[in-house]
PAKE-66154 format. One record per residue (C-alpha): x, y, z; residue in three letters. Coordinates in pm, whole numbers, plus 50000, padded with zeros to 5 digits. Example, Ala and Ser with C-alpha at 12.3 -4.5 7.8 and 13.67 -1.06 7.14 Angstrom:
residues 2
512304955050780ALA/513674989450714SER/
This chain:
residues 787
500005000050000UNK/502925022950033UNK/503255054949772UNK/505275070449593UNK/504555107849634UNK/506495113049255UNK/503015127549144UNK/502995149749509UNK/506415158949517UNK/506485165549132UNK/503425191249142UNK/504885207349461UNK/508225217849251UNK/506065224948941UNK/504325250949125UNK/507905262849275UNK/509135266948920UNK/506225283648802UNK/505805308349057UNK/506485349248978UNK/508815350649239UNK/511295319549077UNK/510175336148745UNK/512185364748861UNK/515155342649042UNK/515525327648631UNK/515535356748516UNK/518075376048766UNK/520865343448727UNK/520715336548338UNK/518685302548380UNK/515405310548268UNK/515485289247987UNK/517195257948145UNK/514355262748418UNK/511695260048143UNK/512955223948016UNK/513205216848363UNK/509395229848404UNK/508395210648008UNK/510075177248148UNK/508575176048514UNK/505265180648370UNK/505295154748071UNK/506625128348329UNK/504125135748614UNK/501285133748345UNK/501605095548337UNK/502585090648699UNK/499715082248842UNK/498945054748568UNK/502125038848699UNK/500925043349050UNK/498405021748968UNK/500594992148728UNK/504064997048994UNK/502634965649192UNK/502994943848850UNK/506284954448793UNK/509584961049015UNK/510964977348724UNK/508585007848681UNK/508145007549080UNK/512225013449051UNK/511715041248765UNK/509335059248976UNK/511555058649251UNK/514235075649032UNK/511765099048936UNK/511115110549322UNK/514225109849385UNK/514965135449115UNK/512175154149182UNK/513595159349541UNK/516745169949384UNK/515425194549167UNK/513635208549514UNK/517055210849689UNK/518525229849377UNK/516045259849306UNK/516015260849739UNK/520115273949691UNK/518695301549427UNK/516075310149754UNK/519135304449974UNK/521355332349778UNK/518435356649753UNK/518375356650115UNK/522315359850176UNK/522425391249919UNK/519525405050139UNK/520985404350425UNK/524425416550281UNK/522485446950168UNK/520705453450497UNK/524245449250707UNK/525835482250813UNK/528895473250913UNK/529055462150544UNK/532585442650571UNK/531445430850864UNK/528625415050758UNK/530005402850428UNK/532915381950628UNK/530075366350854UNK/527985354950536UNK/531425347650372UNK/530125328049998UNK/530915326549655UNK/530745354949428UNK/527985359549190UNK/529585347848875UNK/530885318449040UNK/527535311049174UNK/526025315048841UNK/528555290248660UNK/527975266248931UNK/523855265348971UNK/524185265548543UNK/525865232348565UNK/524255219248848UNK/520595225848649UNK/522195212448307UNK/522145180648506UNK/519535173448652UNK/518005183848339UNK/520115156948161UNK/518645130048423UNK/515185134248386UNK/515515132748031UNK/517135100248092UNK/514095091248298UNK/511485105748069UNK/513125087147751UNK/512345055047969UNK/509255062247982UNK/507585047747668UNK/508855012047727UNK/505895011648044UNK/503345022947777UNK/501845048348020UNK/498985070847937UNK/498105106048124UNK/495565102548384UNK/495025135148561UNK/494205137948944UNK/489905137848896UNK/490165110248671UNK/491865085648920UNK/489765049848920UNK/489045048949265UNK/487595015449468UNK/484245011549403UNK/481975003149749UNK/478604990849669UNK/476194991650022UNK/472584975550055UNK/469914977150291UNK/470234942550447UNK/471794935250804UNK/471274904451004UNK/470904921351336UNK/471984894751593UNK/475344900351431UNK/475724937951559UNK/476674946251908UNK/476884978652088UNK/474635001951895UNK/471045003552074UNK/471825037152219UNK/472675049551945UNK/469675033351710UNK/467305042151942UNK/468615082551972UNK/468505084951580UNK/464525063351548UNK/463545093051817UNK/464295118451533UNK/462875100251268UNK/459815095951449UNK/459785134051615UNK/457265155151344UNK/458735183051177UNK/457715216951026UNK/457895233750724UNK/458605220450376UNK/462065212950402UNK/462855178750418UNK/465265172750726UNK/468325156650653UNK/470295141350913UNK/473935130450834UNK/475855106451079UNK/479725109951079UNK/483055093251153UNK/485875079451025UNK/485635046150812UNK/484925016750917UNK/483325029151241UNK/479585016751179UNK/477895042151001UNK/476735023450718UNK/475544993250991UNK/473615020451243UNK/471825033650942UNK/470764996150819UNK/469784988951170UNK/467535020051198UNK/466395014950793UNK/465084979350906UNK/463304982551273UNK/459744974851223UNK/458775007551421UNK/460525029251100UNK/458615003450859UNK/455215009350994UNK/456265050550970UNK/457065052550624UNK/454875046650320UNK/457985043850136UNK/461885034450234UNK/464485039749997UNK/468415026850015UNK/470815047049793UNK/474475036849782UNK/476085066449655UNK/479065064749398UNK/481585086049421UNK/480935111549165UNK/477525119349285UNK/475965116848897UNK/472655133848934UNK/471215111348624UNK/472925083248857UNK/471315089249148UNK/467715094348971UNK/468055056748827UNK/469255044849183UNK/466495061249399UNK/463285047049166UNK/465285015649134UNK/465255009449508UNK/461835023749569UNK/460105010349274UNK/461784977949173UNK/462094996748802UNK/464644997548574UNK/465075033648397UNK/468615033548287UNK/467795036847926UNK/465635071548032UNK/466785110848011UNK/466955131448263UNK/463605144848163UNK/461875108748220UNK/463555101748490UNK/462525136848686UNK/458265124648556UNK/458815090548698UNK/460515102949022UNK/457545126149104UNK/455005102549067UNK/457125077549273UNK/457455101149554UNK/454145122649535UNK/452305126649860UNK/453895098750069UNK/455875099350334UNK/459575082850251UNK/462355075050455UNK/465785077850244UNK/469235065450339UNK/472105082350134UNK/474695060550206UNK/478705068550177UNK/478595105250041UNK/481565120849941UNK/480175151449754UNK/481565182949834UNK/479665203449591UNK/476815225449764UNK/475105227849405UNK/475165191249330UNK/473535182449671UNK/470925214249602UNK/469805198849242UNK/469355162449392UNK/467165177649688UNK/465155198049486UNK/464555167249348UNK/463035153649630UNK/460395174849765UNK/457115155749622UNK/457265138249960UNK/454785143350207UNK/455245164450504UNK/457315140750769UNK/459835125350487UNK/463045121350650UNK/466665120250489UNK/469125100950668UNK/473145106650523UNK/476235088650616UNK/479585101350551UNK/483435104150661UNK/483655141050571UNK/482165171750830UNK/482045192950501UNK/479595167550385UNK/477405171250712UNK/477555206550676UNK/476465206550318UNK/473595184350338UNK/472565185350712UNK/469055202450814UNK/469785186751193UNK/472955186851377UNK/475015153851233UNK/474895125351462UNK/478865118051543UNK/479015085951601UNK/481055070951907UNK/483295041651902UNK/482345009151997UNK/483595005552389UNK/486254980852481UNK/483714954452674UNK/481594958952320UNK/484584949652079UNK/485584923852259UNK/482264909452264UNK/482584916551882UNK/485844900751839UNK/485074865052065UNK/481434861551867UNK/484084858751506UNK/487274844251620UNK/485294814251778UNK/482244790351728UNK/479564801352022UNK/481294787552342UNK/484344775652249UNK/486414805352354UNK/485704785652685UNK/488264762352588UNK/490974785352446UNK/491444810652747UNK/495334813652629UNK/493814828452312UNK/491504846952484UNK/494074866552676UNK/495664872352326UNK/492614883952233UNK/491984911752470UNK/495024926752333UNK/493884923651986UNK/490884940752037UNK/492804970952236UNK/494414976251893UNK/491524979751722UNK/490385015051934UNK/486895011051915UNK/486485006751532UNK/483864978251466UNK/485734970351103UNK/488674967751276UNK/487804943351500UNK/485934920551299UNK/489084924651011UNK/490844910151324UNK/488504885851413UNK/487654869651073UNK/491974867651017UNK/492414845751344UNK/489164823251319UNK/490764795851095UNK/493614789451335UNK/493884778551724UNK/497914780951705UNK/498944807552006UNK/502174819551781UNK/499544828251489UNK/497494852551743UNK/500654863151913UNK/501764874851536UNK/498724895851528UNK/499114910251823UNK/502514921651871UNK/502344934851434UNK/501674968751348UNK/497824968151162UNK/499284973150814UNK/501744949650765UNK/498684923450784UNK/497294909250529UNK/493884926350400UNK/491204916550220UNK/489214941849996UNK/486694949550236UNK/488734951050552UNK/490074980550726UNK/492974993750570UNK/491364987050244UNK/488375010950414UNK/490605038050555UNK/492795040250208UNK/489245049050015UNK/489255087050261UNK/493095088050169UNK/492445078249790UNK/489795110949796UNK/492535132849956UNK/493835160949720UNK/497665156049622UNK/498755182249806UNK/496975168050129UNK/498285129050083UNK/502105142650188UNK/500935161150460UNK/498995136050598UNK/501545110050560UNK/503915131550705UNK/502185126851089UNK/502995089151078UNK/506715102851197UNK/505175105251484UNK/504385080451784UNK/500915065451841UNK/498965087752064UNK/501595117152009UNK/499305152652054UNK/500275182051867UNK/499305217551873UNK/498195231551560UNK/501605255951588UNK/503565227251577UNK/502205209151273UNK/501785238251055UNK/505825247751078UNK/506635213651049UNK/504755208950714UNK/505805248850666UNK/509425237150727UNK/508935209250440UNK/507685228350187UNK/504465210150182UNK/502385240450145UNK/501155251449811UNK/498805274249746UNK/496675291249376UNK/497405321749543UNK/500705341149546UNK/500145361449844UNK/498405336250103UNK/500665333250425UNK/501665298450493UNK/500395298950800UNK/497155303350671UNK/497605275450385UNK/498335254050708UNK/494965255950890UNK/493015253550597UNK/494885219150568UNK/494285209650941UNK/490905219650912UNK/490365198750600UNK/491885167450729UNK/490305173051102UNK/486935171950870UNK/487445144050679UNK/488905124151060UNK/492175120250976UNK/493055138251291UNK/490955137551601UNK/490295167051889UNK/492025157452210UNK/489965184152397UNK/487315208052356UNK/489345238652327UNK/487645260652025UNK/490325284152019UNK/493725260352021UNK/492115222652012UNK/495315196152078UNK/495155171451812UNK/496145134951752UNK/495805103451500UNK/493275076951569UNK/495705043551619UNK/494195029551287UNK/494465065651069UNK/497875064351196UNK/498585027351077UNK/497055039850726UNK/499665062750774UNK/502345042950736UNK/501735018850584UNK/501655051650254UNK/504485063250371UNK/506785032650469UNK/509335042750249UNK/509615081650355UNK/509645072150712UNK/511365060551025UNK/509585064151370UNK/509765044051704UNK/507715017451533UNK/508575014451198UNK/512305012451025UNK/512535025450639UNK/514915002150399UNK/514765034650176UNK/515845065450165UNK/514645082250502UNK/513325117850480UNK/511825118450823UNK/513115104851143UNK/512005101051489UNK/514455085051752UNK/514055081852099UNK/517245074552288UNK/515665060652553UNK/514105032852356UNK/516315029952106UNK/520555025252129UNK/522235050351878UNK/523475021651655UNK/519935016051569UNK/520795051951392UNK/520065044250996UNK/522725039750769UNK/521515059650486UNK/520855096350611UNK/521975118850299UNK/518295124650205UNK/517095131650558UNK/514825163050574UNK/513305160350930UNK/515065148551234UNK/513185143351589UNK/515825133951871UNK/514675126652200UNK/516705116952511UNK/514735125852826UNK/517065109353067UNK/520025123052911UNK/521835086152906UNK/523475092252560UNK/525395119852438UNK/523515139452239UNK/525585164152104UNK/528175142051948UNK/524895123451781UNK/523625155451637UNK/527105164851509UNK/526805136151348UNK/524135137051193UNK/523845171351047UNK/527485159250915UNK/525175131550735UNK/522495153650632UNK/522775182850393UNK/519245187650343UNK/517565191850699UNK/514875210950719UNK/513075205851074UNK/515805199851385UNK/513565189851655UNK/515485181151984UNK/513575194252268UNK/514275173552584UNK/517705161452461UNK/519365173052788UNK/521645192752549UNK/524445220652676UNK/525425235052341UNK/524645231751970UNK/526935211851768UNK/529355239251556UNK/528535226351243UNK/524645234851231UNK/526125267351102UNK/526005249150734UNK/522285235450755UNK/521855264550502UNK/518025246850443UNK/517355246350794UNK/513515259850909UNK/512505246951211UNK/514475245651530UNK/512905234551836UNK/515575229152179UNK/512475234152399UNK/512945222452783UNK/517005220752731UNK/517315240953063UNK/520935235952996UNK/521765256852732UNK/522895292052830UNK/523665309552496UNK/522795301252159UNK/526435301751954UNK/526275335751714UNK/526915309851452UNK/522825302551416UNK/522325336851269UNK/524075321250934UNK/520765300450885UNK/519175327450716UNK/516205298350644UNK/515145297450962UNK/511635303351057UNK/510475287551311UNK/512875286051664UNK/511645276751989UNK/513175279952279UNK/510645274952555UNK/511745256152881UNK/515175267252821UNK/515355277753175UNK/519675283153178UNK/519295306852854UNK/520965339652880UNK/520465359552623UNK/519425354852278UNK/522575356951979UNK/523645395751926UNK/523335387751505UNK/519455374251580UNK/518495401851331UNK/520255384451077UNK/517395358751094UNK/515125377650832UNK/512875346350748UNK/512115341451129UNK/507985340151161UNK/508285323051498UNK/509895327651816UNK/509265308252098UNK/511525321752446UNK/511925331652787UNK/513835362652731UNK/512485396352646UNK/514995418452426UNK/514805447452202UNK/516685429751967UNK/513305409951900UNK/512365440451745UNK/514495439451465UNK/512815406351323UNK/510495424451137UNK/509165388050935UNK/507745372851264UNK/503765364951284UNK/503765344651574UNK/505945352351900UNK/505365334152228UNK/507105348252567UNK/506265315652821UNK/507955315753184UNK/509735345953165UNK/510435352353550UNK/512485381653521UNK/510235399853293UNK/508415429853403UNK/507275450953052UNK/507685446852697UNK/509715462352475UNK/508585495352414UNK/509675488452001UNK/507165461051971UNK/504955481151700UNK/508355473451466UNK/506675441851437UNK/504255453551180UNK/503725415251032UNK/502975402451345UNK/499495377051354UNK/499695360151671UNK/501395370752071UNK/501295347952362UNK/502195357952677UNK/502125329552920UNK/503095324653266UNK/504955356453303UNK/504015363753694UNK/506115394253727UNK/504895412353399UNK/503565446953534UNK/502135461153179UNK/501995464452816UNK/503415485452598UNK/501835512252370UNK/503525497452078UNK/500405470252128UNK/498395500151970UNK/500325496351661UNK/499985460751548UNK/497035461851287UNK/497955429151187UNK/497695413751506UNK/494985386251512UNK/495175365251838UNK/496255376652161UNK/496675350852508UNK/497665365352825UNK/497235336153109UNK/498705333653412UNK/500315371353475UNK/499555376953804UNK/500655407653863UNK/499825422153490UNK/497115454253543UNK/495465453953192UNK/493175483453327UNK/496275512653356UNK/495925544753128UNK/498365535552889UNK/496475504452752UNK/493535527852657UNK/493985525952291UNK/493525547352020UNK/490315542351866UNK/490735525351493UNK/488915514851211UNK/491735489751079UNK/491485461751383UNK/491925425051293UNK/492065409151630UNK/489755376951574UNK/490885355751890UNK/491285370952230UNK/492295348352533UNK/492345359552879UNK/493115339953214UNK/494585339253582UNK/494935377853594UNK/493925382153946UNK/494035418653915UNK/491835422653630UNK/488165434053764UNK/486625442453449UNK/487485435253086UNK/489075471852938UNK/487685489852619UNK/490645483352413UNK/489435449552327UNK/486275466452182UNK/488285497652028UNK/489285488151651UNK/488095448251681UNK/484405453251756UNK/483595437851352UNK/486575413751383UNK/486585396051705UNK/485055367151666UNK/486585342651950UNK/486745351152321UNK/487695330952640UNK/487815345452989UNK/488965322953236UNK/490235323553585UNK/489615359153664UNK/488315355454050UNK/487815395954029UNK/485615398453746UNK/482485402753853UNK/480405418453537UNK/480895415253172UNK/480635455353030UNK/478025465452824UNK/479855471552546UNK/479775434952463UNK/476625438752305UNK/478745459951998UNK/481445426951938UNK/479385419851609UNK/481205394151476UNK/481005371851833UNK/480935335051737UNK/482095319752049UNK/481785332852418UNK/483685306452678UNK/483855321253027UNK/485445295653318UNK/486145299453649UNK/485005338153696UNK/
């Protein structure tokens, strides 16, 4: 099941190549026209890609040719990032002004040498993908574009023998109440149930479609599987077919429409709409129009994986349906592993068992995937196998789980399938923060977007949003503002088992060429440390009880690994960086959170003029930050402990966090220098007095936190702002001020049409909310705790 990504990667450098601002890099170094074969040969290669997607399995030779193609690909990435690279070095070796200075600390090669070598360098890799497009024709490929991918058809029915499901009464019985429950108007209510595959939804809505109760309801009960491409003329044929018994597929959409009315006119019906991916709001409109000779009390029941869906078609909240509970899926798993009472006899497999099910996380197809594998054998080493093996390096049939899960990632767009398979680096049950998933897929240049001026950061939670719709990621808690995230143990199998070759974690080891790499040193010895590191992009060291030497492994392998993007080695009980991150000219995202023994960054850092993301929180023995930090002009995130006017010279930051600053008492008064900046968190400073006026000045500014200041006065005459048209302040988070009594005007002055998200919490003082609130027109969400 594992991918490629030579379709993925390839579109993510065509749009590189393509955009104005490499249009002007081509034309600047002399290379415009060795760009545009690169640009002709990409694209005529990626055409047929996904065709040999599909053959690869049939042959290891065009599974090797597309591996030569991603592999070039990824070079062709590294080699217009060194034109990127430059730009930035000549940038900042205009801004120095100690100009010799500056020029010995960025020491490089001159432009004419630069240009000789890049021209050679793109000659080629030119030359090798001609090589690999002339090999093309022997596979006999033909160009399939993205929409017209052959995707698994899933054909549902009606029918479900009922003594075979266990666990969903509650549930049955909730959604019969609504069905039942008479409804006004003439809109037809729809009600969709969601979650992720496999879960039930398509066995909940058979249940409910078959209890006698709905039978006796309903004139008329209809049972639509839906295909993928939602055909209108499709759909017509399907609904009279199941309601009728007819046959119409030789009809127009004219006949069809006749027949449907008089099939439906003045009864009451009772429709299940089962498996609906459209995503189209006009599609779903012309099929419900459709539908409204019913009489009043019809009822529309939808299933899908996708919120979007729910929220298209949905008249009624969507039900979201739970998993199965432990005590339920084992019930599940005994009733198809064994004949009825003969688990008595095996209680050695039944212990087995109980771990097998805990695998499964609640997923009904999961289990009984499980359950069906084991029931032909009674040998403990053949259960043991299944428990102790990751989910997707077991054999699957068609219509078992993995098969399931890989239809949602099948319907992913390509520039969501890398993303997503990027999050299998992690560790089962790992939570992230939106902030940390968004520079991470930031740092790896996974973010494309149609539009030249949308900030990355942006591009990013549109992704998270889309794949926290569609349940590849799950909500930890019920934070609306900054929800903690994390992959359902199955979506996180599916995970891997696309991205085997890309990825090493804690559970998985990559014969390949590893791009992304978690390793925890206290599970794993540093021999285990792969071979093969030259393409490694991403690198996630951890070594929490500080047995190994860290340093001298990080040394090593950034000495490995020319191409690192992300660095991530909080809690690596490090003292110092390793000298030769200084040449990680690529480098984006470096995290040495909770070090607490580092005391001073080496000045060296300030050479990564990459760098956009650095976090620094928990490092409680840092001293200062380096004097060249302004050197860092691609920095859009700053995570630290120290509060420094040189902070004000980073002019590209949109997001900067002060957390546990003890020694900090006001901000620096330069702050409105930061004229970009989206997002300010000011966390657990207890001896922060005030804020500066500089606040005033941030028009860009769209969330501000303060929690946990205990001595902060947000209520003094300075923080009376200016009153402004411009505001953009959309979330506003404030907690464990003690000396807050009632919420000042500034929030209202300039963000009364923008503020949209607020949470109080913790404020034992406050005792009123103002009347003002009643002008915060754009109020969504209103969370108060605790006051």
């Amino acid at each position: 099941m594992a991918e490629s990504f030579a379709f993925e990667i390839a579109g993510k450098v065509l749009e590189k190549l393509g955009s104005a601002a490499y249009e002007t890099i081509s034309l600047a170094w002399g290379v415009r026209e060795e760009f545009e074969k690169l640009k002709l040969t990409l694209a005529a290669i990626r055409a047929v890609v996904l065709d040999a997607e599909q053959q690869r399995a049939r042959s290891l030779e065009l599974s090797l040719w597309l591996q030569r193609f991603k592999d070039a690909c990824y070079h062709v990435e590294d080699l217009i990032d060194e034109f990127e690279i430059e730009a930035l070095r000549r940038q900042v070796l205009k801004r120095g002004s100690t100009g010799r200075k500056v020029r010995h600390f960025f020491s490089g090669s001159n432009p004419l040498a630069f240009r000789f070598r890049m021209g050679y360098k793109i000659k080629k890799a030119n030359e090798m993908l001609k090589e690999i497009a002339a090999e093309k024709a022997k596979f006999h490929l033909t160009e399939k574009h993205e929409t017209n991918v052959i995707h698994r058809e899933r054909e549902t029915y009606s029918f479900v023998k009922t003594s075979s499901v266990i666990g969903r009464d509650e549930a049955k019985q909730h959604l019969i109440n609504l069905l039942m429950n008479p409804t006004d108007g003439e809109d037809i209510p729809v009600l969709p149930i969601v979650g992720i595959g496999g879960i039930g939804k398509t066995t909940l809505a058979q249940l409910v479609f078959n209890e006698e109760s709905v039978k006796s309801h309903f004139e008329l009960r209809i049972w639509v599987c839906v295909t993928e491409d939602f055909d209108i003329k499709q759909l017509m044929i399907k609904i009279i077919k199941s309601a009728t018994g007819m046959n119409c597929k030789d009809m127009n959409k004219e006949e069809l429409h006749k027949v449907l009315q008089d099939c439906l006119n003045g009864k009451r019906f009772f429709m299940v709409l089962d498996d609906v991916w459209n995503e189209d709001k006009k599609k779903w409109s012309e099929l419900k129009d459709l539908l409204c000779g019913g009489a009043q009390g019809s009822k529309i029941i939808v299933t899908t994986r996708i919120r979007k869906v729910a929220t298209i078609t949905g008249t009624i909240p969507p039900y979201d349906l739970e998993h199965l509970s432990y005590e339920n899926c084992l019930s599940l798993f005994l009733k198809l592993a064994f004949k009825e009472g003969e688990e008595k006899q095996h209680d050695n497999l039944v212990r087995i068992g109980e771990g097998i099910v805990q695998k499964c996380k609640g997923v009904a197809l999961a289990v009984k995937t499980l359950g069906s594998l084991l029931c032909s054998t009674r040998v403990q080493h053949d259960w043991e196998l299944v428990r102790d093996s990751e989910l997707w390096k077991l054999k699957q049939e068609e219509n078992d789980i993995l098969p399931a899960l890989k239809l949602s990632y099948d319907h992913l767009p390509w520039y969501l399938k890398q993303c997503f398979a990027f999050c299998s680096v992690f560790p089962k049950d790992f939570e992230f923060s939106h902030l940390l998933l968004i520079s991470l897929w930031m740092a790896n240049g996974f973010l494309q977007s149609p539009y030249e001026n949308e900030e990355p950061e942006d591009i990013g939670n549109r992704y998270m949003q889309e794949l926290l719709s569609r349940s590849f990621f799950q909500q930890v808690d019920d934070d609306l503002l900054f929800p903690t995230l994390k992959m359902h143990d199955l979506v996180h199998d599916l995970a891997l088992s696309v991205a085997q070759n890309e990825v090493n974690s804690c559970n998985h080891y990559s014969t390949g060429n590893v791009r992304h790499l978690w390793f925890d040193l206290s599970k794993q010895d540093a021999s285990q440390l792969p071979n093969n590191l030259r393409c490694l992009q991403s690198l996630f060291l951890l070594n929490e009880d500080g047995k190994a030497d860290s340093e001298s492994l990080v040394a090593e392998v950034i000495s490995r690994s020319k191409h690192l993007r992300v660095l991530h080695l909080a809690n690596c009980s490090l003292e110092q960086l390793p000298n030769n991150i200084r040449y990680l000219k690529q480098l984006r995202c470096l995290n040495l959170g909770n070090n607490g023994n580092i005391k001073r960054l080496a000045n060296s850092i300030c050479n990564l003029q990459s760098l956009q993301t650095l976090s620094l929180g928990g490092c409680w023995g840092i001293e200062e930050l380096p004097k060249d930090i302004r050197y860092l002009i691609s920095l859009r995130s700053l995570m630290t402990r120290l509060q420094e006017n040189r902070i004000s010279c980073l002019t590209s930051l949109r997001t900067l966090i002060f957390s546990e600053c003890e020694n900090l008492e006001k901000l620096f008064e330069d702050i409105q220098n930061l004229t970009a900046l989206r997002e300010l968190f000011i966390v657990e400073c207890n001896n922060l007095v005030s804020l500066p006026q500089g606040l005033n000045y941030l028009t860009a500014l769209e969330i501000l936190v303060i929690f946990n200041c205990e001595k902060l006065d947000l209520t003094m005459e300075e923080l009376e702002l200016e009153k402004k048209e411009d505001g953009s302040l959309r979330k506003l988070a404030i907690g464990g001020v003690p000396k807050l009594e009632s919420l000042p005007q500034w929030i209202l002055l300039g963000s009364a049409k923008t503020l949209q998200h607020l949470w109080i919490g913790e404020l034992e003082n406050l005792s009123t909310l103002p009347t003002w609130f009643q002008h915060l027109t754009s109020l969504q969400t209103l969370e108060i705790d605790d006051c």
